[in-house]
N, C-alpha and C positions, 0 to 999 in steps of 0.2 A: 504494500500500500504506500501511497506517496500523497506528497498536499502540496499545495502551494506554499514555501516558503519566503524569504527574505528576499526582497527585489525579483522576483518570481522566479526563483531557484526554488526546485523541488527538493523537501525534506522527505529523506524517506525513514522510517521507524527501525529501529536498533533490535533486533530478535537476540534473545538471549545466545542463541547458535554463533551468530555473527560479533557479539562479546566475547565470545569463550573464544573461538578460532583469533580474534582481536592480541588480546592476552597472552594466547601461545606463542604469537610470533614476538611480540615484547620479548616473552620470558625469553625466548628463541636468541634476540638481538644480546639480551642483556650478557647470557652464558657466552655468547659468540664474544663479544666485547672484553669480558674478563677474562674468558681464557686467552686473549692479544695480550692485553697488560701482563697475566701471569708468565707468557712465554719469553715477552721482551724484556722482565724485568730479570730471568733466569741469564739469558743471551749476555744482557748488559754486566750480569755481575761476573757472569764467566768470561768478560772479556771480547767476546765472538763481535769481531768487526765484518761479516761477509754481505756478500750481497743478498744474503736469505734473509740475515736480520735487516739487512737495508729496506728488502721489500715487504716485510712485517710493518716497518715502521708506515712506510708507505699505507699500509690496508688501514693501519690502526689512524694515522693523521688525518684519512679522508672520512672516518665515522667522526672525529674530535678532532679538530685544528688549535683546538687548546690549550691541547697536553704538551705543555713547554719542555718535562722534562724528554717527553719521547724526540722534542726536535731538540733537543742539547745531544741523547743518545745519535740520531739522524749526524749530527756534523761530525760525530767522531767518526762515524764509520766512513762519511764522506772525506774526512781528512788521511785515512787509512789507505782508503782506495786511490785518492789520487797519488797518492807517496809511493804506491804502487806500480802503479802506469800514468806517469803524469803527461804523455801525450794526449789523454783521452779527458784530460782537467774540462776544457772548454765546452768538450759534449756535452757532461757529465753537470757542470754547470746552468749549462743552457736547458738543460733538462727539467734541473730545479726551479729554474725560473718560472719554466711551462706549468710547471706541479702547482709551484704557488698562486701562479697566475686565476687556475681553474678553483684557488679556494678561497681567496679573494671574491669571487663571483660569488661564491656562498654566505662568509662571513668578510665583509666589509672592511670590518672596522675592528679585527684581531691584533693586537700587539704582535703576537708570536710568529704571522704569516711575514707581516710590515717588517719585522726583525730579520724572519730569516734571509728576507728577500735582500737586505743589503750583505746581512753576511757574505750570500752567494756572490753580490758583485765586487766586493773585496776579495776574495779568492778568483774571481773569473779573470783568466788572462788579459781578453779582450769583452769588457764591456759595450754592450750597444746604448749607449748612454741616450740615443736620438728615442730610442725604439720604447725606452722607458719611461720618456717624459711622452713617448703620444700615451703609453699604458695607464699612468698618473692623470694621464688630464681627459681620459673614458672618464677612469674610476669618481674623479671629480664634478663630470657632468654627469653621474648617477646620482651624486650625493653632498652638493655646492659646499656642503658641513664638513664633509667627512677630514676630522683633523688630521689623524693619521694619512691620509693621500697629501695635505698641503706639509705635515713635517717630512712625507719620501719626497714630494715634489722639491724642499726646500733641499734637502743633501743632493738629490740628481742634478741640478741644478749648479751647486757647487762642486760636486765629483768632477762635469763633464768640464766645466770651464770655458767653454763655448755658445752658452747662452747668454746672448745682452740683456742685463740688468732691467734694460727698459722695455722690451719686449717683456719681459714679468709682470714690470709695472702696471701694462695696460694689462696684463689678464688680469691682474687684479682688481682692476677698474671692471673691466666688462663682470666678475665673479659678485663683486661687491651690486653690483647695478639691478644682478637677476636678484638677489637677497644682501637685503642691509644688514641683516640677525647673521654676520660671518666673523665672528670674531678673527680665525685662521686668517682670515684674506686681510682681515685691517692688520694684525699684526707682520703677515709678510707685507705688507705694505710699508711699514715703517721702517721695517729690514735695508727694504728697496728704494728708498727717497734719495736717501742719500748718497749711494752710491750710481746712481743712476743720471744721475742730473751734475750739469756744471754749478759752480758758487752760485754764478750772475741767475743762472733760471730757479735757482731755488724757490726763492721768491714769491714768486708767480706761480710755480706748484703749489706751494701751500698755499696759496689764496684760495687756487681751484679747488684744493683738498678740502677748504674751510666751508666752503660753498656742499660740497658733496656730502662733507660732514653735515652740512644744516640741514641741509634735503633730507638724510637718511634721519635726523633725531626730532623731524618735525612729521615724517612718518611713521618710524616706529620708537618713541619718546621714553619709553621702558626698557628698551634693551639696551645693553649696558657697552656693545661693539661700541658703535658709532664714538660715544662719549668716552674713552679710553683712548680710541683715537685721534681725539680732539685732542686732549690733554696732551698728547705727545707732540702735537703738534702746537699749541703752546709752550710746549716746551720747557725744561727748565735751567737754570743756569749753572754752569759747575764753575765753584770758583777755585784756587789754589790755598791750601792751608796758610794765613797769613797772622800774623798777630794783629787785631783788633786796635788794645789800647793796654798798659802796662802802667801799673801803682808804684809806686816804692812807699813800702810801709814801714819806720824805722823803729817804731813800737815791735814788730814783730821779728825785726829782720829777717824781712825777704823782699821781694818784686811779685805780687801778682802779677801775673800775665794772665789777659782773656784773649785766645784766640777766637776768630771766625767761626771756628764750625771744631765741635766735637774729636778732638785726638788723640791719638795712644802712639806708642814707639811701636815700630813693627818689628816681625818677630824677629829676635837674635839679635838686635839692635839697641846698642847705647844710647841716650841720646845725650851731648853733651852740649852742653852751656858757657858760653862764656860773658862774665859780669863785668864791667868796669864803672867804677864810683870815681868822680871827680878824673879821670885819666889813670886811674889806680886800678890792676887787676884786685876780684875780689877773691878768693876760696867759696864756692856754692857746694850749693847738695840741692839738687831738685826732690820735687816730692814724687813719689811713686806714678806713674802715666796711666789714671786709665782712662775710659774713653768718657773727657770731659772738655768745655771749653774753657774752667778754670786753671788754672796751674799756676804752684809758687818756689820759686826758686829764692831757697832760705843762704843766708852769707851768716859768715860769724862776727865779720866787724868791718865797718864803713871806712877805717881812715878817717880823715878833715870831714868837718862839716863847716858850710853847711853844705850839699851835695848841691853842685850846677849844671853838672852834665852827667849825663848815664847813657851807657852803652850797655845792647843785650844783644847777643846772637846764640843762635840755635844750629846745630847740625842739621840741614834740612832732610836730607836723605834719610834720616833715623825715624822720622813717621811716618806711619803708615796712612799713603795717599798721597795726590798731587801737594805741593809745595812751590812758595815763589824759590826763585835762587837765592835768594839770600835773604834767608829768615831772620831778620834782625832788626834794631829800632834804636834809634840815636839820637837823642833832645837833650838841646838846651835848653837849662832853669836859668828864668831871670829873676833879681831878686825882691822883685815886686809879685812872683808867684809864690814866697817861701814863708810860711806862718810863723808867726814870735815862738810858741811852742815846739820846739823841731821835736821833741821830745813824742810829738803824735804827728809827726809829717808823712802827710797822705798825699803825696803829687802825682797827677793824672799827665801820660805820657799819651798824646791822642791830636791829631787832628782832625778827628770826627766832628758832625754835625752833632746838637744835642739830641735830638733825634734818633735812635741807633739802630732802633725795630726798622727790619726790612720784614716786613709782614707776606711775601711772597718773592717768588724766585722765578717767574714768569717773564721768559724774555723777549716772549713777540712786542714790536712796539704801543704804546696805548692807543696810537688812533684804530686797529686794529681787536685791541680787546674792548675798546669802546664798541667798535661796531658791531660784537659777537654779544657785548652786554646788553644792546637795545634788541637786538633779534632774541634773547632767552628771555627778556621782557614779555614780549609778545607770545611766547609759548606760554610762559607760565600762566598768562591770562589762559591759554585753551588747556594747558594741561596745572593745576595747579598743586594736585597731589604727586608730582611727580618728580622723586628724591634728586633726580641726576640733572633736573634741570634746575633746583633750590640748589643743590650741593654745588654747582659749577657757576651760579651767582657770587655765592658767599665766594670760592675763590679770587673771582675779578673783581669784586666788591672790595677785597681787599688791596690784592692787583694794582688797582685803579684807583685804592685810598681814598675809598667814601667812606663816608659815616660809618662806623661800627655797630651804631646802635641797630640798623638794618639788618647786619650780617646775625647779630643776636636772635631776631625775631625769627629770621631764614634757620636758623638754627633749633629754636624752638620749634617750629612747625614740622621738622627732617623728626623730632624724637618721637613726635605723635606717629609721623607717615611712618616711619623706619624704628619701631622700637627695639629691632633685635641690635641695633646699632648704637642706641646711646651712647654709649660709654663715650664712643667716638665722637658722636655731634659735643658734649659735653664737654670735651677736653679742648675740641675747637673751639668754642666759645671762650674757655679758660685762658685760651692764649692770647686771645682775642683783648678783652677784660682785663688779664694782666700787664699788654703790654702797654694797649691804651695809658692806663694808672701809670706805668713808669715814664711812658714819656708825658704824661703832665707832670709826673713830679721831678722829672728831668729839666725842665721849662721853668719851675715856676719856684724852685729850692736853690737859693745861690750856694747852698752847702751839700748840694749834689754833683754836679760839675763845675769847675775842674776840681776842688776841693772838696773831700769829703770829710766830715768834723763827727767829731766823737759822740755826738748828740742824736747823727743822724736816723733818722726811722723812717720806718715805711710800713703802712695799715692796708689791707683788703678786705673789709670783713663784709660778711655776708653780700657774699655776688655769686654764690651759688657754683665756685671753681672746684674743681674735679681733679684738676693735675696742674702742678705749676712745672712751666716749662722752664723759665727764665733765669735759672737761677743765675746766671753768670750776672745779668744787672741789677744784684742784689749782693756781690761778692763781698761787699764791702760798710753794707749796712749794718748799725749798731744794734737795731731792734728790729724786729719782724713780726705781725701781726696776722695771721692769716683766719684768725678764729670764724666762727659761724658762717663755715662755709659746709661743701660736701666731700672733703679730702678722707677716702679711705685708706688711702696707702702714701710712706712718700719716700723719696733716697735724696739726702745729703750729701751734696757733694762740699770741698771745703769752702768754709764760709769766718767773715770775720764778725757772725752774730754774737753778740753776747748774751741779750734775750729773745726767746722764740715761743709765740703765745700761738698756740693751734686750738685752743679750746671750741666745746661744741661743733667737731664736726664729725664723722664716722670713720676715724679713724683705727684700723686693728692692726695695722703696720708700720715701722719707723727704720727705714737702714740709714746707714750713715752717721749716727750721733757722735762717733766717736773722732769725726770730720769738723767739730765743731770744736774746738780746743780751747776758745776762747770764753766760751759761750756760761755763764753766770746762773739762768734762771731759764727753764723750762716749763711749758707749765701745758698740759696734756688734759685737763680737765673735761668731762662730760663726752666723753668718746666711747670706741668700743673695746678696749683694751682687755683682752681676757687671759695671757699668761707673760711671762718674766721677757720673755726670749726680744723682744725691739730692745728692751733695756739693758741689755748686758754691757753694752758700752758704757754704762753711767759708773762701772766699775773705774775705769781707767779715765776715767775726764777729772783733770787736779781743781780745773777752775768752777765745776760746777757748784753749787752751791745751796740751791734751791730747787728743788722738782714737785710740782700738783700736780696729783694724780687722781684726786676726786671725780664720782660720777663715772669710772669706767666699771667693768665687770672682774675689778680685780679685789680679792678680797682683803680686810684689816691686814693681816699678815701677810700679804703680799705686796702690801703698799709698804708696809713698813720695813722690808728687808729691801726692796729698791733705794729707799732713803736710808737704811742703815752704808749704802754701798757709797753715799755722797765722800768725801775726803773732811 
């Protein structure tokens, strides 16, 4: 009996006969199947490279192209045999290709066939490299997606050495055009810009690029391609590890240095220092490198005072990452920059603006990210829940150094759309927030630049920060407030704080205290604090003095034995 089914395909009814006969041949496939594995895993331990087990392997890969260990067993024997008769390498090769080729047709989008297939062209004498790139670019117009064909297309590509870079470029163009949703094709695009194009046409490529980019993220405004490769194509700036600006602190004997951006010594590498005070070498000890933008390189004694010139140079080759040639910094003091107390002379070595926040790294010019900024205007009027066109705001928003308070609200609205992401929206705000705060109080405190006095302080409290990034423009502050905010965790790196108020915020973590050397009164109150372990450093800190600990989840005797550990 039969009926009309689905799209008017006839169902016919399942008799328990034609179940039972169903079943048998399963059970049938299943015993067939494992006694393959059972014979080929006896062959492989006993060694047997022949052609018998070669074409075991063969029966077993075309029921399962899976079984990676059967194609690891498959190369040995292939590597056997050609050792054997290596006139017959190329057949033998070509063979495999054929093999893989017909299972590819089957499973697409297999690691193991994709793998073996270059193996074989690393062992093939003579690659058809022509012949490979029409086979990738079928497989591709089966499956515009298929990643695995765009990472063979990206090595065949490369192996042959004879395809123009820009001839890529446009398949990528024509791939991206049938489907915007290709991540593959946007990032071998990016691969390929550059190498494809003269300096002078650059240019003008990414305009078009910008243009294709709008096209595709005003069609499909959710997918995450298009706007990835926006972003690269804004691009970002790499600069050379440079020193910033340099302190001489004669209360502590050393030289803060703030570098640029985040450094450590690379591995096996010294890095050495050389100080000079008034034209006088000094003896230093740098502090340990890790990857910070603070660093203090401590002396044991100045010579004359009062100090008018300082010389610092750094081995540049000892860090790890680009560096100018010659990491060093040389100012003269005059002495109308030199305070009656030398006794706390704090002189800032810098010809920075008071300004220091570079709030983005984005180096297309602005008329440019202006023009990208009024067209996500207009999207977000049509799409307005949509994270990647708020999220790519807030970057040219800053970009472009408007208003913060903007970038705030764009921020708020990302935690509602996007809540699996907070944390993130939150801690860009935080940067956001803190850095604002520092460059008004960078502006508007004659005792924060160039002179920083004993008195100085700095307050954020309840703004709602999540992570303070900044530390390095705070290196130098006497007191730090960050209370009533929502800081659950934080790492110190070294700081010339004396007091540091965290109070009320959710904090259960604290590294770095013992980074605070100078540091008098701590006070942690009303957090999440529930065992010993953030505080272990308060062992070893001579200068502490005072620690609050009230309000966390630690109990009478455990407040008390962290305060018995004061000096």
């Amino acid at each position: 009996m039969s009926s009309s089914g689905l799209h008017g395909q006839k169902r016919f009814k399942t008799t328990e006969e034609a179940r039972r006969i169903k079943e048998e041949r399963e059970v049938s496939k299943i015993i067939e199947y494992q006694s393959l594995c059972d014979q080929l895993v006896q062959l492989r331990k006993s060694g047997n490279l022949s052609i018998t087990a070669f074409d075991l392997t063969t029966k077993l890969l075309t029921k399962n192209p899976e079984f990676y260990t059967v194609w690891n067993y498959r190369r040995e024997i292939l590597t056997a045999l050609n050792a054997n008769s290596p006139d017959k390498t190329q057949e033998r090769c070509e063979s495999e290709l054929a093999f893989s080729e017909s299972l590819l047709k089957i499973v697409p989008k297999s690691y193991w066939v994709w793998n073996h297939r270059r193996y074989i062209l690393e062992l093939c004498p003579v690659p058809l490299w022509s012949k490979e790139l029409k086979i990738v670019t079928y497989m591709l117009d089966l499956d515009v997606r298929n990643f695995h064909g765009w990472d063979y297309r990206r090595y065949v590509v490369n192996a042959s050495k004879n395809v123009n870079p820009i001839d890529e470029f446009h398949y990528t163009t024509k791939k991206i055009k049938q489907n915007f949703s290709n991540y593959s094709a946007w990032h071998y695009r990016s691969k390929l810009l550059p190498i494809s194009f003269e300096k002078a046409e650059i240019e003008k490529v990414m305009k078009d690029d910008l243009n294709l980019v709008r096209n595709a993220i005003f069609t499909e405004p959710k997918d995450q391609s298009a706007w990835l490769y926006q972003r690269y194509l804004f691009g970002r700036e790499t600069c050379a590890i440079d020193i910033n600006k340099a302190y001489l602190l004669l209360e502590s004997s050393c030289v803060c240095v703030v570098f640029n951006q985040p450094v450590t010594n690379a591995t096996g590498s010294e890095i050495e220092v050389n100080l000079k005070l008034n034209g006088e070498a000094v003896t230093v000890r740098l502090s340990k490198l890790k990857s910070s933008k603070v660093h203090y390189v401590y002396f044991d004694s100045v010579g004359s005072l009062p100090i008018h010139k300082l010389e610092l140079k750094f081995n540049a080759g000892a860090f790890m990452g680009n560096t100018t040639d010659n990491l060093s910094q040389t100012v003269m003091i005059y002495s109308n920059d030199i305070p009656p107390d030398l006794s706390h002379q704090v002189l800032k070595f810098s010809q920075q603006s008071e300004t220091e926040y570079t709030p983005s790294v984005i180096k297309q010019p602005a008329v440019v990210l202006e023009a990208e900024y009024e067209s996500l205007q207009e999207l977000e009027e049509l799409e307005p829940d949509s994270k990647w066109v708020l999220l790519t705001l807030v970057h040219l928003q800053q970009a472009l150094r408007k208003e913060s308070e903007e970038s705030i609200k764009l921020l708020k609205r990302l935690e509602s759309i996007d809540p699996m992401r907070i944390g993130y929206y939150r801690d860009m705000a935080s940067k956001i927030i803190l850095n604002k705060a520092l460059d008004e109080a960078s502006n508007s405190d004659s005792n924060w630049h160039p002179l920083v006095g004993p008195s100085c302080s700095f307050t954020l409290s309840q703004q709602n920060l999540s992570n303070v990034h900044e530390w390095d423009r705070l290196c130098l502050v006497k007191t730090i407030d960050l209370s009533h905010n929502l800081l659950n965790s934080i790492s110190l790196p070294i700081l010339q704080v004396k007091e540091l108020v965290l109070d009320n915020n959710v904090l259960v973590k604290i590294d770095g205290l013992k980074n605070l050397t100078n540091l008098t009164t701590l006070s942690v109150q009303n957090n999440l604090f529930s065992n010993l372990d953030s505080f272990q450093d308060v062992k070893s800190m001579k200068a502490l003095k005072v620690i609050k600990l009230s309000g966390n989840k630690l109990s009478v005797s455990e407040m008390n034995e962290i305060i018995s550990w004061l000096k």
